[in-house]
C-alpha positions in Angstrom: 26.9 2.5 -35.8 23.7 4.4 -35.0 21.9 3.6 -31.9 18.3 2.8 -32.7 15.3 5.0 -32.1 13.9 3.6 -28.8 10.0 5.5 -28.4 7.8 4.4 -25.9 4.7 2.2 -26.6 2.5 2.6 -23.7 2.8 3.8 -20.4 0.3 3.0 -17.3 0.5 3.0 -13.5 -0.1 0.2 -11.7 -1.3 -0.7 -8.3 0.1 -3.9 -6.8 -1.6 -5.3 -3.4 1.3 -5.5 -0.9 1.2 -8.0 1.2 4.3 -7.9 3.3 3.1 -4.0 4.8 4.2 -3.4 8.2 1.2 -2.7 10.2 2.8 -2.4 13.5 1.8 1.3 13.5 -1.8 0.1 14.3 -0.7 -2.5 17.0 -0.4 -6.3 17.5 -2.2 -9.0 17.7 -1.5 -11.5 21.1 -2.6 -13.4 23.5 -1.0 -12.4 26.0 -3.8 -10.6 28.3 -3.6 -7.5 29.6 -5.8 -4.6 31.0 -5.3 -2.2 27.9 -5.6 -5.1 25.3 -8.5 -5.5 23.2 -10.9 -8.5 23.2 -11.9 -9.6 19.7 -14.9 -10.7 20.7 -16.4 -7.8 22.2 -13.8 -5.0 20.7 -13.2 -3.5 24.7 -10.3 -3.3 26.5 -9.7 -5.8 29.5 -10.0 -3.1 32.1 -13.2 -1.8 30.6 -14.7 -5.6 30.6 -17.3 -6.8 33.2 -15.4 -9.2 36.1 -17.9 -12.1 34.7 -16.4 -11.3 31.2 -14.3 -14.4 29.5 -11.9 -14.1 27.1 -13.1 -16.9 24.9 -10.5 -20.1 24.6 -7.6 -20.2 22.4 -8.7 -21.6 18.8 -7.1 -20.9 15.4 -7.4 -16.6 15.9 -5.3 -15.0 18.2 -7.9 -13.4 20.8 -6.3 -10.3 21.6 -5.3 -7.0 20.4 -2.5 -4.8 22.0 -3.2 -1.2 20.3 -0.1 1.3 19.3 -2.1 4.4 20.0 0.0 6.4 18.8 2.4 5.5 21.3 0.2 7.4 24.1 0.2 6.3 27.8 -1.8 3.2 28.4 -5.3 4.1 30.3 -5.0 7.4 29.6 -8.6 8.7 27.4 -6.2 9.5 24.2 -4.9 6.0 24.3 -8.3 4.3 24.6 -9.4 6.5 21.5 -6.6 5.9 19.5 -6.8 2.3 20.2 -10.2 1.6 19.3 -9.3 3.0 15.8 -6.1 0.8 15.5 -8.6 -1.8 16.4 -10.8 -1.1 14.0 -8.6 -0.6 11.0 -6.5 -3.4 11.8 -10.0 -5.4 11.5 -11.2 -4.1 8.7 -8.0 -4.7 6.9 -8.1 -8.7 8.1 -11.8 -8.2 6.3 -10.5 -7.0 3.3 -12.4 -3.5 3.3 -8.9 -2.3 2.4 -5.1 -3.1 1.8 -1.9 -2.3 1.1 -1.0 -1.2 -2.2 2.2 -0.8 -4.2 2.0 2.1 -7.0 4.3 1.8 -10.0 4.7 3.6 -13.0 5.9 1.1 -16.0 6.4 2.0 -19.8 6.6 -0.2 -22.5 9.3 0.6 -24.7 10.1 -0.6 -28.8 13.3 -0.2 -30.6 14.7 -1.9 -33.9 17.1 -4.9 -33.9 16.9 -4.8 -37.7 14.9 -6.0 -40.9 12.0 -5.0 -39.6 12.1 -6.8 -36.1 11.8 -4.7 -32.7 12.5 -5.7 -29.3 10.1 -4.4 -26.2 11.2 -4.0 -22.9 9.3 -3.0 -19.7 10.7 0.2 -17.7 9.2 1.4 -14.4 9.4 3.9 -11.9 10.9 2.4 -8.4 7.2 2.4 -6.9 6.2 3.4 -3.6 4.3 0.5 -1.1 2.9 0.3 1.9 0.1 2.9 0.6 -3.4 1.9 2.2 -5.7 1.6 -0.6 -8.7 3.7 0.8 -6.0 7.2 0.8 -8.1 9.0 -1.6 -6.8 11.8 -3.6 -3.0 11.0 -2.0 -2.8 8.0 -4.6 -3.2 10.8 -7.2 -0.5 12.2 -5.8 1.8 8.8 -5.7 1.0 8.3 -9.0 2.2 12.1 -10.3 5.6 11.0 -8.2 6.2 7.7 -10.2 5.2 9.5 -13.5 7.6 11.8 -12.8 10.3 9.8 -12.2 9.5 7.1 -14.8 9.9 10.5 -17.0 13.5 10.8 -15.5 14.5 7.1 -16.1 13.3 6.9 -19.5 15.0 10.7 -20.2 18.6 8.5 -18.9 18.2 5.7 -21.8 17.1 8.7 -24.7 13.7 7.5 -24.7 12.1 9.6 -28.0 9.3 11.7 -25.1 7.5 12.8 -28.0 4.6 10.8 -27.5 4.7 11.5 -23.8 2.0 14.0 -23.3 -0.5 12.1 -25.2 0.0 8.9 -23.6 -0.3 10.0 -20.1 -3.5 12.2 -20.6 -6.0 11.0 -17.9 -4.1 8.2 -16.8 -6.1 6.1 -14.2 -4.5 3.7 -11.8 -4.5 -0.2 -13.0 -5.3 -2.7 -10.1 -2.9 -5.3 -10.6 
């Protein structure tokens, strides 16, 4: 028995928001006070706050934030400057001004099960996540990566690549 012809039908990359990301690379958020944790309210450190300054009560947001830093001393000026970005991002992020992506490659394949019917089935890349969305030209990059090795898997089941070339000409990442 011959195996039937699979060929691909479409192929696209997708970017999936990932919301289980690891952020502790930026910091944590607490409540636990101390001098070289941020206040939310004002966005300065405790040691850099005036004496009269109160950390507003506890309600439903957690008050504080306790900066990586790039794992720099605490108090030291590189520390402080690293902070306030880890601060920042970490902010903007709980705004939504960015996010955490997944990027997958995923072809839909077609092959004959006979008298004229044909069976799809997805295949995809193994995806990369915990990409921040605002990485510019890197995504480009990521999504070359999963092309590529979408290319391998499909190569693996003797995926008919004939089509290949054309249906990954100027390929643009689909939000998801």
């Amino acid at each position: 028995m011959e195996k039937p012809k699979i060929i691909i039908e479409s192929i696209k990359v997708v970017a999936i928001i990932d919301s289980c990301a690891d952020t502790g690379y930026l910091g944590d958020y607490t409540d636990i006070e101390s001098d070289w944790a941020i206040c939310r309210c004002c966005g300065e450190y405790l040691a850099n706050c005036d004496e009269d300054h109160n950390i507003p009560s506890r309600n439903r947001e957690v008050r504080l934030f306790k900066p990586y830093s790039c794992g720099e001393e605490e108090g030291t000026a590189e520390y402080q400057e690293y902070g306030k970005y880890d601060y920042e991002r970490m902010e903007r992020l709980n705004n939504g001004d960015w996010n955490y992506l997944g990027i997958q490659a995923v072809a839909i394949v077609k092959y004959s099960i006979g008298q004229g019917h044909f069976r799809l089935e997805e295949m995809t890349s193994g995806g990369l996540w915990g990409i921040e969305s605002d990485s510019g030209e890197y995504l480009d990059e990521i999504m070359g990566t999963e092309l590529g090795e979408l290319k391998e898997h499909l190569e693996v089941f003797n995926v008919d690549m004939s089509n290949w070339d054309t249906l990954t000409k100027d390929l643009e990442l689909v939000y998801e």
